[in-house]
NUBALUM-633064 format. One line per 4 residues: number of its first residue (from 1); their letters; for each residue x, y, z of N, C-alpha, C. Coordinates in steps of 0.001 Angstrom, whole numbers, plus 500000, padded with zeros to 6 digits. Layout:
// residues N
NUM	A	X Y Z X Y Z X Y Z; ... $
This chain:
// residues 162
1	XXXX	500817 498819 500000 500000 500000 500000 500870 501256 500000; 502054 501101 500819 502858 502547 501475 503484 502295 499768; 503935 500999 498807 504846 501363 497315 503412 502308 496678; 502324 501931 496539 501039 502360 495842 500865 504090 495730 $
5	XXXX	501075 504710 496974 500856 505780 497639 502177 506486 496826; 503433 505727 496998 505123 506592 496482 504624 506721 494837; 504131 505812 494377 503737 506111 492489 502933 506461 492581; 501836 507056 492898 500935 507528 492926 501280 509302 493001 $
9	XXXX	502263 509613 494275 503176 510901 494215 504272 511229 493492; 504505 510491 492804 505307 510632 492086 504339 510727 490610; 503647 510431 490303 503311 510492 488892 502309 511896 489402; 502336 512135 490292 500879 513378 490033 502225 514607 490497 $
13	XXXX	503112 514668 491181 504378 515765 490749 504885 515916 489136; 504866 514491 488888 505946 514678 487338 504476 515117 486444; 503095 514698 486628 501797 515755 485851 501971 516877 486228; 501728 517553 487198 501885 518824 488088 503180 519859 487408 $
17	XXXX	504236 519168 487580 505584 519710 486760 505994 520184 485483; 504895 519313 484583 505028 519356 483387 504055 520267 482755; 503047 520333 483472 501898 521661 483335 502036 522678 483570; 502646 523132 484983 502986 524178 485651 504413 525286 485263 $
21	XXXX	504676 525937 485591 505665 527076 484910 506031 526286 483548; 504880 526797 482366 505297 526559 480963 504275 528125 480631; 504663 529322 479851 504479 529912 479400 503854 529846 477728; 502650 530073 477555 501772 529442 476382 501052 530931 476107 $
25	XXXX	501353 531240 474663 501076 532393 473787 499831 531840 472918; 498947 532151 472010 497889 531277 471623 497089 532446 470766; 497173 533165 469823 495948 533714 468934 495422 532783 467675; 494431 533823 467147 493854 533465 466291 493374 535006 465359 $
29	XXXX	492647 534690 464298 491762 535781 463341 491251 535890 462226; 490203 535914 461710 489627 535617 461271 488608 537027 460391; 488607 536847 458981 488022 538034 458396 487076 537147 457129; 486163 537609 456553 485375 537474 455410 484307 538901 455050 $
33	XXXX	483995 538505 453976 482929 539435 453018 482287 538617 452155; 481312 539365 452106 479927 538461 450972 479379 539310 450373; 479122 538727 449265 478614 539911 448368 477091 540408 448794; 477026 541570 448723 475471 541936 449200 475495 541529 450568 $
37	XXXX	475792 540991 451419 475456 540748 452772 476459 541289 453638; 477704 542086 453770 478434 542570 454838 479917 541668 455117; 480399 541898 455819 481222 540693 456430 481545 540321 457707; 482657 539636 458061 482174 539396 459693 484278 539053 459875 $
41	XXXX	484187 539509 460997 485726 539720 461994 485667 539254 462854; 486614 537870 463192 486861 537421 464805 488390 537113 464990; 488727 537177 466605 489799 537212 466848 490075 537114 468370; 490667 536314 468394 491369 535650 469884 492395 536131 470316 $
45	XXXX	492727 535865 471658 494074 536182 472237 494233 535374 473298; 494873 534608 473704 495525 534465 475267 497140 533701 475865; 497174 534190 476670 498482 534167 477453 498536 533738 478591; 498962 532519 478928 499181 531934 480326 500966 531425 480636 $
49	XXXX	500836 532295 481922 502476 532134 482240 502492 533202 483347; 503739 533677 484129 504209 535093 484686 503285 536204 484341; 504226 536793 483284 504091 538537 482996 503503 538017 481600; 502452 539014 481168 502483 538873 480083 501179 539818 479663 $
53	XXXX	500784 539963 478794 499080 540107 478043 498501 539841 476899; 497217 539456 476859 496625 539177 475620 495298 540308 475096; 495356 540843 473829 494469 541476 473349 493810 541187 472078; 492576 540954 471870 492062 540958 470478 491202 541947 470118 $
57	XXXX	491220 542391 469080 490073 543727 468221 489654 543253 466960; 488855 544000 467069 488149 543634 465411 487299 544601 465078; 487180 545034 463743 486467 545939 463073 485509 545191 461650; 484430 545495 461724 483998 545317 460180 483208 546801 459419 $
61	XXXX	483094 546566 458395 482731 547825 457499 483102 547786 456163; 483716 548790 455686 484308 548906 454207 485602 547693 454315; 485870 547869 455613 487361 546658 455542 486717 545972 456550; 486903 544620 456822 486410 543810 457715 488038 543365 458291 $
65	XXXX	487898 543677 459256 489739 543047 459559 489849 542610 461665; 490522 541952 461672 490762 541511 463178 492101 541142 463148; 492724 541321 464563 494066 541135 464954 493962 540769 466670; 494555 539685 466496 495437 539196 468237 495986 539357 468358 $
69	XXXX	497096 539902 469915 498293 539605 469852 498543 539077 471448; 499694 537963 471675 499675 537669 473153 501037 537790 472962; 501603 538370 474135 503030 538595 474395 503319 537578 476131; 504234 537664 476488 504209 537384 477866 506398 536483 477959 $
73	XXXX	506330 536383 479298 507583 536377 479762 507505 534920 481364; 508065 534109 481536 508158 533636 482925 509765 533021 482901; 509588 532322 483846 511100 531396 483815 511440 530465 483000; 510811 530285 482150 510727 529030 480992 511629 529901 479529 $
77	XXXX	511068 531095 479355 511357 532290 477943 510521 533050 478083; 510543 533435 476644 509606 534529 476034 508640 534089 475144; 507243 534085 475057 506412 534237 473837 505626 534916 473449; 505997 534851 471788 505065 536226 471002 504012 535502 470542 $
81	XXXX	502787 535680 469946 501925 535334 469543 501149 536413 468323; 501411 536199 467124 500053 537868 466889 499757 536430 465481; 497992 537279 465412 497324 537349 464062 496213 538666 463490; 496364 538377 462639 495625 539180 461478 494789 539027 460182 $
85	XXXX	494055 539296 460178 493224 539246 459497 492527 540387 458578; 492494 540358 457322 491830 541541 456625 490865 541240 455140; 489761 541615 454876 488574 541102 453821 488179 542610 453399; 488698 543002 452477 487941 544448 452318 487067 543726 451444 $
89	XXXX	485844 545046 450921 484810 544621 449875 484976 544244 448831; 486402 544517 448346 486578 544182 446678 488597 544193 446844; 488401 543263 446423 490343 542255 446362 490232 541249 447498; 491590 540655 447421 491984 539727 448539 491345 539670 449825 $
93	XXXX	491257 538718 450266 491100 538319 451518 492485 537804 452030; 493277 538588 453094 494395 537508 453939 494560 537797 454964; 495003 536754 455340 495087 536344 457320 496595 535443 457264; 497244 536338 458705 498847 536171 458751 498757 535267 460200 $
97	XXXX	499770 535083 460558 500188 534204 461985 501794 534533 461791; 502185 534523 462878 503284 534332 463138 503229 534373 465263; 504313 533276 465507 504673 532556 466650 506077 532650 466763; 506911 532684 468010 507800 532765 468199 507986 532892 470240 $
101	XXXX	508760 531757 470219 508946 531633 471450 510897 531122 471551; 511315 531979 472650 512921 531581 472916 512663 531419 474541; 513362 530046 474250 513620 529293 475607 514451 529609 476340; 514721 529354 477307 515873 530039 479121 517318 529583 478450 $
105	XXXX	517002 528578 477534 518216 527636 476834 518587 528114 475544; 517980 529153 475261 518632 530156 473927 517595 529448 472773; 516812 528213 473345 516547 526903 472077 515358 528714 471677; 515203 528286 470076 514083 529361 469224 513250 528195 468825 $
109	XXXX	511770 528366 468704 510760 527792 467792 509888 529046 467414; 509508 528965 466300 508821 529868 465362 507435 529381 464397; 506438 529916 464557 505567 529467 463241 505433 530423 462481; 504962 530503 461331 503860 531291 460765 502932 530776 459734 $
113	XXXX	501671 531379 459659 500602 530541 458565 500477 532029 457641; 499459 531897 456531 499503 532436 455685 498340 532124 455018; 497069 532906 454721 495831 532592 453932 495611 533886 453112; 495673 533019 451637 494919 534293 450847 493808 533718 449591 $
117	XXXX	492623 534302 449996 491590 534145 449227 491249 535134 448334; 490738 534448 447389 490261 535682 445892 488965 535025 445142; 487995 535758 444981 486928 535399 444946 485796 536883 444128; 484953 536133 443404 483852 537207 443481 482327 537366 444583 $
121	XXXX	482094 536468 444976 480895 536597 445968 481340 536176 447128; 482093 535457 447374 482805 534905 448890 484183 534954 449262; 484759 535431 450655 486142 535541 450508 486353 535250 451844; 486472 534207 452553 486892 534131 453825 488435 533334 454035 $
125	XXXX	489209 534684 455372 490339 533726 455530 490191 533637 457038; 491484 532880 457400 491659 532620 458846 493193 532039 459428; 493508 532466 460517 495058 532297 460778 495220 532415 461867; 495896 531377 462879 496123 531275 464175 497606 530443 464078 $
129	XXXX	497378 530827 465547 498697 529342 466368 499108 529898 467632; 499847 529111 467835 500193 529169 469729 502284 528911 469652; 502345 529049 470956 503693 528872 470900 503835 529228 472329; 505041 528027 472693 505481 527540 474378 506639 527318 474718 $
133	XXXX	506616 527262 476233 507986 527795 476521 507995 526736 477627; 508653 525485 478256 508118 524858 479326 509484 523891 479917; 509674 522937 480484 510839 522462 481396 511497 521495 480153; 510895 521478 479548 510854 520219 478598 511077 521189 476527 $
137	XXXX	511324 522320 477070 511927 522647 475525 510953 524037 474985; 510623 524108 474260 509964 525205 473079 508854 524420 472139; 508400 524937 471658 507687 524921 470736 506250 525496 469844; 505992 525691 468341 505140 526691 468005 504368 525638 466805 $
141	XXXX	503168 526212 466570 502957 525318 465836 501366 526592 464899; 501095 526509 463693 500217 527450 462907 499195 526906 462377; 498606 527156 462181 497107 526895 461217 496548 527964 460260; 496190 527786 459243 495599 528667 458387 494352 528108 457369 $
145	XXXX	493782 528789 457052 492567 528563 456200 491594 529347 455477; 490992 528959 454499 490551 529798 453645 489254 529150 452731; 488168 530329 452536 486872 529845 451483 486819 531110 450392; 486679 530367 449084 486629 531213 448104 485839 529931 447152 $
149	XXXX	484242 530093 446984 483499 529086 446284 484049 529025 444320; 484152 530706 444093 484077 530585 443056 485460 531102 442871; 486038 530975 443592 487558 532106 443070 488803 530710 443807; 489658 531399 444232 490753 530516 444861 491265 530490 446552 $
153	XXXX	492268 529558 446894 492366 530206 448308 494375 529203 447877; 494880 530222 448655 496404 529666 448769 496490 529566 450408; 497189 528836 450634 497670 528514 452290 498958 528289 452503; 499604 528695 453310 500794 528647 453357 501372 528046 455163 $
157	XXXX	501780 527205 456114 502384 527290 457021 503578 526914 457068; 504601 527249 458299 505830 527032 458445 506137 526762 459792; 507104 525739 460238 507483 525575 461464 508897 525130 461762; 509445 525813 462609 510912 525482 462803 511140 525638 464368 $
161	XX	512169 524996 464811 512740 524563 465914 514833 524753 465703; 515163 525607 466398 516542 525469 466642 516950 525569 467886 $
């Protein structure tokens, strides 16, 4: 019973450890337009760690556009977080990401995504990702996406670790 109790504390420290002081950056954003109907802007932010903050805005109108950005700092590194998003009424639709977190250990991980839509009646893009800082290393990772029924959509992500 008393071995049962020692693995039992021991596996809920090494969970506990591995959760705890890791610094995690995390947006998103999101823009579209429709023909005759308006368009629509969303956008995330958050930051868990030490020091840090997360903000998202968004506007729609003649330009429909949204942007995140989470910054923040603890004992693990640093992580950046931003996205963007923009759909005016007439051209492109694109939505950016970029991630970047440096570890206590100099280690860098980086993302970025990339959406661009072109279209005549529909144009939606979208672009996020996160990026961490924790006992156990770095890392960032992106997403992107895009609707264009009658036109096109390109996507682009990237991820690196040094």
């Amino acid at each position: 019973m008393k071995a049962l109790k020692t693995i039992s504390a021991v596996l809920a420290g090494l969970i506990l450890s591995s959760t705890a002081l890791a610094g995690e950056a995390e947006t998103s954003a999101g823009a579209g337009t429709r023909l005759f109907r308006g368009g629509t802007a969303e956008a995330s932010a958050r930051y868990e760690g030490k020091v840090g903050f997360a903000r998202s805005e968004t506007h729609t109108g003649k330009i429909n556009a949204a942007k995140g950005v989470a910054v923040g700092v603890d004992r693990d590194g640093l992580s950046i977080s931003v996205s963007t998003a923009v759909a005016p009424k007439l051209g492109k639709a694109v939505a950016a990401n970029f991630n970047m977190t440096i570890g206590r250990d100099g280690e860098v991980s980086k993302s970025t995504g990339l959406a661009i839509a072109k279209g005549p009646l529909v144009r939606e893009v979208r672009a996020g990702g996160e990026t961490s800082a924790g006992r156990f290393g770095t890392g960032a990772a992106s997403e992107a996406s895009g609707k264009a029924p009658l036109g096109h959509v390109r996507v682009v992500t990237r991820s690196r670790s040094k």
